[in-house]
N, C-alpha and C positions, 0 to 999 in steps of 0.2 A: 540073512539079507543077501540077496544076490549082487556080484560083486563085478564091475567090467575086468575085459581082458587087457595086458597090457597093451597087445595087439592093437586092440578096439579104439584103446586110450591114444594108441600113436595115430592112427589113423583118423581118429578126434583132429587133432592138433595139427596135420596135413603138415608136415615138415618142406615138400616143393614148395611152399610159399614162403616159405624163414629167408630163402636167399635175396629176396630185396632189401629187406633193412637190413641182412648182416654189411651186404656191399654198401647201402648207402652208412652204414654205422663207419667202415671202411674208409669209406673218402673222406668221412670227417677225421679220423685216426690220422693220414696223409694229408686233410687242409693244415693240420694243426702246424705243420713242421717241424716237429715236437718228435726229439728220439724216441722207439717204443721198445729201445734194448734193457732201459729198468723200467717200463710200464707194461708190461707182459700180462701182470695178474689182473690187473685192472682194465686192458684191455679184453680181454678171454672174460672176464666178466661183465663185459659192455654186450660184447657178442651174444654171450647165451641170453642176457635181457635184451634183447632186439632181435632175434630168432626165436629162441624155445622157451622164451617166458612171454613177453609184449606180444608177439604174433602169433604165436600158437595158444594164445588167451583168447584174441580177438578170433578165431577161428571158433573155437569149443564155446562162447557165448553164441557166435551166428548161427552155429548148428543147433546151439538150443531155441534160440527164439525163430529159426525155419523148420523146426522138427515135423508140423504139420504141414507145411510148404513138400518137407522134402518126402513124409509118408506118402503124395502123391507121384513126385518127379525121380526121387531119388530113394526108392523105399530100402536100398542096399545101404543106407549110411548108417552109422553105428549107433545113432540114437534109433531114427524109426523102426531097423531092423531089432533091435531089442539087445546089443550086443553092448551096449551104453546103456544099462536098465534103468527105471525108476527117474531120480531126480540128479542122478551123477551127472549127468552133461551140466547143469547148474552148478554141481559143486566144486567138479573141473575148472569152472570158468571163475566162481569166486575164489578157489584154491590159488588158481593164476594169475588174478590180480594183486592178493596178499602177499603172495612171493616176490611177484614183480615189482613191485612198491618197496619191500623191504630192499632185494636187491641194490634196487635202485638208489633208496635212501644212503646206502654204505657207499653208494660211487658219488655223493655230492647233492647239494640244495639245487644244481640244476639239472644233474640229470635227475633228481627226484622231480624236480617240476615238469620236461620233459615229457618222465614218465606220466604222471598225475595227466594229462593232456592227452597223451595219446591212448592210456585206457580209456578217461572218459569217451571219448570219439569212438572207441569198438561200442562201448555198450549205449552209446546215443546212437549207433549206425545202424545195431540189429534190435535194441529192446522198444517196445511200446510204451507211449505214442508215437515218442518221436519217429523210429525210426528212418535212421535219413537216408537209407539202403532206396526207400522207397520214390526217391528225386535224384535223378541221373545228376544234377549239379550240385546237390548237398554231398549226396555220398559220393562221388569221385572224388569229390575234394577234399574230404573225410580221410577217404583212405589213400591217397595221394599225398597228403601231409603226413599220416603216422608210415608210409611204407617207404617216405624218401625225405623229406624233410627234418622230420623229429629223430631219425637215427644219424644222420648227417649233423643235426644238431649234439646230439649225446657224444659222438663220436670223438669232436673238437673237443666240449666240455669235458668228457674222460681224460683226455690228452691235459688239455691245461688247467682243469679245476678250477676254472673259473668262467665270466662270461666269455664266449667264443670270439673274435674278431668278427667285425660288422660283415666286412668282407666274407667270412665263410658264411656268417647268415643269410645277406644275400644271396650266394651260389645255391646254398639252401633251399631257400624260397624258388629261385627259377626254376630250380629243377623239380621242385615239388607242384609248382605250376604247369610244366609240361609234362610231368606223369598223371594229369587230369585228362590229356588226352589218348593217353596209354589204356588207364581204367575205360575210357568211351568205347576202344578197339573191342577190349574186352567184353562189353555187354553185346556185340552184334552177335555171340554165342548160340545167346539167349531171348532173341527177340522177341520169339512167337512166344513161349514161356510168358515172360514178361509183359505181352499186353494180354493173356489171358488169365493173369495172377493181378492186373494193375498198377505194377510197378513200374513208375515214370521214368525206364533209361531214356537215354540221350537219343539213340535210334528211333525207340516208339515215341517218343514226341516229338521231334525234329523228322522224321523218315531218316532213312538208311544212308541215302547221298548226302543229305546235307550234316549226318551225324561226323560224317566219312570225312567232307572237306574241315569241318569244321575238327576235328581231333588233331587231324591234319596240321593244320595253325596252330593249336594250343602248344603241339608236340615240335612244333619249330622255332615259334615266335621267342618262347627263350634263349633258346640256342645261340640264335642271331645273337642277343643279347649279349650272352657268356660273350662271344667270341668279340665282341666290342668292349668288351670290359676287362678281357684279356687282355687284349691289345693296347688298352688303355692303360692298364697297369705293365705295362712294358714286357708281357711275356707272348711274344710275336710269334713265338715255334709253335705253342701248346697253344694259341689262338690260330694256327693253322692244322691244326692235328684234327679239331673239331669243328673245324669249316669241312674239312675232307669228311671225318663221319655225319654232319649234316649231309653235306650234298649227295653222300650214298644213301641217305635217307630219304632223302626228295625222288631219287632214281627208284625206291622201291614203294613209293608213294604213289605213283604211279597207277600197277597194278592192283592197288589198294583201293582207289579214289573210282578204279572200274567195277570192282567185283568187291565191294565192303564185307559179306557176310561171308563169303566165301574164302578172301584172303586176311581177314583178320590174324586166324591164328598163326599163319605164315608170317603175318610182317609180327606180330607179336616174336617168332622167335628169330628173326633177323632184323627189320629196323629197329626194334627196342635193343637187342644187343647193342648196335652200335650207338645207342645213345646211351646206355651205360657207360659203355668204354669212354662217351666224351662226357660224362661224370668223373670218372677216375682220372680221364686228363686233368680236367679245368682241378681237380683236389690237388693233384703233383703241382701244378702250377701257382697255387695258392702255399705248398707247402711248399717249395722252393723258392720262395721270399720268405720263409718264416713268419707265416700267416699268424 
């Protein structure tokens, strides 16, 4: 029986995509306020299940249920090329949900739950019928909840072993709300693809400008938010720290809101920076009250 390479296996699993939920696993580690000088093992084991177990699952199911998608578009990926032979891209993807799960089970009832969640959501995103890949407002949300909110969730829960503070859940949720307009940037990739495959992004059913203004908002409106709720919990520095990376946000918004398919991948790797960064603030600041 012909066997993949490990190669093939890593390139299955696309590791550039791990480093969203390690950070957002990250900022809940740092909401928790919680020393991690004897949570070390347990932390380093939150990580690999929110990198190279939960995301690199969700990646080796997508590629299995787009294999014919991609024998057209992407004939070099490691299933259509043959370098993933037979029915291994499936057994990758149930191998890494069993692991995941078990993992997860040993770090607690909630980050088993967590987990339980955010797999679901990979194989409702790419398997039939559902498929929620295929609606620009299912599947961003989909994966905007497992790539920023559910690790942001386990993150805390690893720290305290218990339920997280309302407060980090909330930060949670905002920011898993404005990474819906992050995943929107992302599909102007792909547009033409996408209305000749009939999948419903944000761009092919809205047009390209109005996808553009409209991510725009999703990707601020929280922000606002954080930084009023900062302030409201009396932390005035770190509610000024993420007003300034807003507002360098809005300056490269700009350029964005003129030329959407053009400047996506640009503002993808500078405005999303700085709205990470004021993830990691508004986390310090949460753990600096001993959230």
């Amino acid at each position: 029986m012909q066997r993949p390479t490990p190669a093939a296996v890593l390139e299955l699993l696309k590791p550039i995509t791990w480093f969203a939920p390690m950070w957002a696993f990250a900022c809940g580690v740092v909401s928790s306020g919680l020393p991690a000088s004897e949570r070390w093992p347990v932390i380093l084991a939150g990580i690999v299940l929110a990198g190279p177990l939960v995301c690199a699952t969700s990646q080796a199911i997508n590629d299995w249920f787009d294999r014919h998608v991609d024998a057209i578009n992407e004939p070099n990926r490691p299933i259509p090329s043959g370098r993933i032979p037979g029915r291994w891209g499936l057994y990758i993807a149930m191998t890494g949900t069993a692991l995941s799960l078990a993992v997860a089970a040993m770090l607690g009832p909630w980050v088993l739950g967590a987990a339980v969640v955010g797999l679901a959501l990979a194989w409702l995103y790419s398997a039939p019928p559902v498929r929620l890949k295929q609606n620009g407002w299912l599947g961003n949300s989909a994966v905007a909840l497992s790539y920023e909110g559910l690790p942001w969730f386990t993150g805390a829960a690893v720290m305290a072993a218990v339920m997280p503070d309302w407060r980090i859940i909330l930060l949670a949720f905002l920011y898993s709300f404005g990474a819906h307009g992050i995943m929107t940037t992302n599909d102007f990739k792909a547009v033409e693809g996408d209305r000749k495959l009939g999948v419903r992004s944000l761009p092919v059913m809205l047009g390209e400008d109005t996808a553009a203004r409209l991510a725009c908002v999703v990707m601020a409106l929280p922000q606002v938010v954080v930084i009023g709720l900062l302030a409201y919990w009396d932390r005035p520095v770190h509610a000024v720290i993420v007003a300034v990376l807003l507002a360098a946000q809005f300056v490269l918004m700009v350029p964005l809101l003129k030329d959407p398919k053009g400047k996506a991948a640009w503002y993808n790797a500078t405005g999303t920076t700085l709205y990470v960064l004021g993830m990691l603030t508004a986390a310090f600041a949460l753990g600096s009250g001993g959230a």
